[in-house]
N, C-alpha and C positions, 0 to 999 in steps of 0.2 A: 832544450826545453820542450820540443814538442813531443818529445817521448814521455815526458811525464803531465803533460794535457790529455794525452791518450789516456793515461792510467786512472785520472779522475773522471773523465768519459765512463770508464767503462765499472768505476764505484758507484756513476751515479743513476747509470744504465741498470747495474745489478738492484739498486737498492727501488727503482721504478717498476723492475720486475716484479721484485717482492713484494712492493705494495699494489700492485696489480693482483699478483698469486692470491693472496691474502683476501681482499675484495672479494677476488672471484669465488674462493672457498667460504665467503660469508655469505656470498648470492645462494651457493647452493646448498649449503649445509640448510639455511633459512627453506627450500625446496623441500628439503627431504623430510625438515621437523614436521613440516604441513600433510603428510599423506592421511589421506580420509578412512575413517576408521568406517566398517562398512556396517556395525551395531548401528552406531552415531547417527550414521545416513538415513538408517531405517527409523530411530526413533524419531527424527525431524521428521519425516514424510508422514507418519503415524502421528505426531500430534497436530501435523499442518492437514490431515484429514479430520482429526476428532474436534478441530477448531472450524474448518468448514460443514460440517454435520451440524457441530451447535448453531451456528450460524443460520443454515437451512432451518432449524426446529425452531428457533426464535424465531425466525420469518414465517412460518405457517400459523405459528403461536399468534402473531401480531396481526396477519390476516384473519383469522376465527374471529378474534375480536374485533377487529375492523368490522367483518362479516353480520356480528352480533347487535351492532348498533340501530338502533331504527331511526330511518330519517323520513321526511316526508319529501316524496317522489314530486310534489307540486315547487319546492325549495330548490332541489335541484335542475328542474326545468328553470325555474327564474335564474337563477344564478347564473346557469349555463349560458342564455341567454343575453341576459343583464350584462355580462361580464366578457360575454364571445370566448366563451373557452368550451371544450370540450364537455361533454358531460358525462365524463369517467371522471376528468378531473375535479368537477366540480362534486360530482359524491363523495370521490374517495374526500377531498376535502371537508366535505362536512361529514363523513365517517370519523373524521379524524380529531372533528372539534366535537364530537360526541351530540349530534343532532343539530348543534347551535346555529343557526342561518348566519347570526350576527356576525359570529364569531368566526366562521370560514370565511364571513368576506372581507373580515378587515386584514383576516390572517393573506388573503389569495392578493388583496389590495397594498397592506405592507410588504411581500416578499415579491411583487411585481412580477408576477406571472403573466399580467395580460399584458 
């Protein structure tokens, strides 16, 4: 009898191979499908540039306008002041509510800057 324990051993040995073998040829065939096409590469890096460009022109775009806004420079001292913050922050802030004294400070007082 133990000659034929050995024989199912070694069916169940082969058939563990096999689904081993198999496995592994699904690891790598999956490797091989994946090789990077070097067009592909280039148009990713070309639109991940032409997306950081707009990016940059919108930010210049949105500073002019910041830039363009007239505030009065006595608002900004009070605020600055008033408020203990900086006084960049406190322009660009009222840059950004478009002059309005009111309205940068509830905005600087709601989003808890100080």
């Amino acid at each position: 009898m133990e000659g034929g324990d050995e024989g199912i051993e070694r069916v169940e040995d082969s058939k563990d191979l096999q689904q081993q073998s198999k496995a592994l040829d699904k690891l790598t065939d999956h490797v091989e499908d994946r090789q990077l096409d070097s067009t592909r590469v280039q148009e990713a890096m070309a639109s991940i540039a032409a997306s950081k460009e707009a990016d940059l022109n919108a930010m210049r775009l949105r500073e002019k306008e910041l830039a363009a806004v007239k505030i009065n420079a006595a608002e900004v001292d009070i605020i600055a002041n008033e408020l203990e913050l900086d006084k960049k922050v406190a322009e660009r802030t009222l840059r950004e509510h478009k002059g309005d004294a009111v309205a940068a400070i509830r905005h600087l007082l709601h989003v808890g800057n100080l």
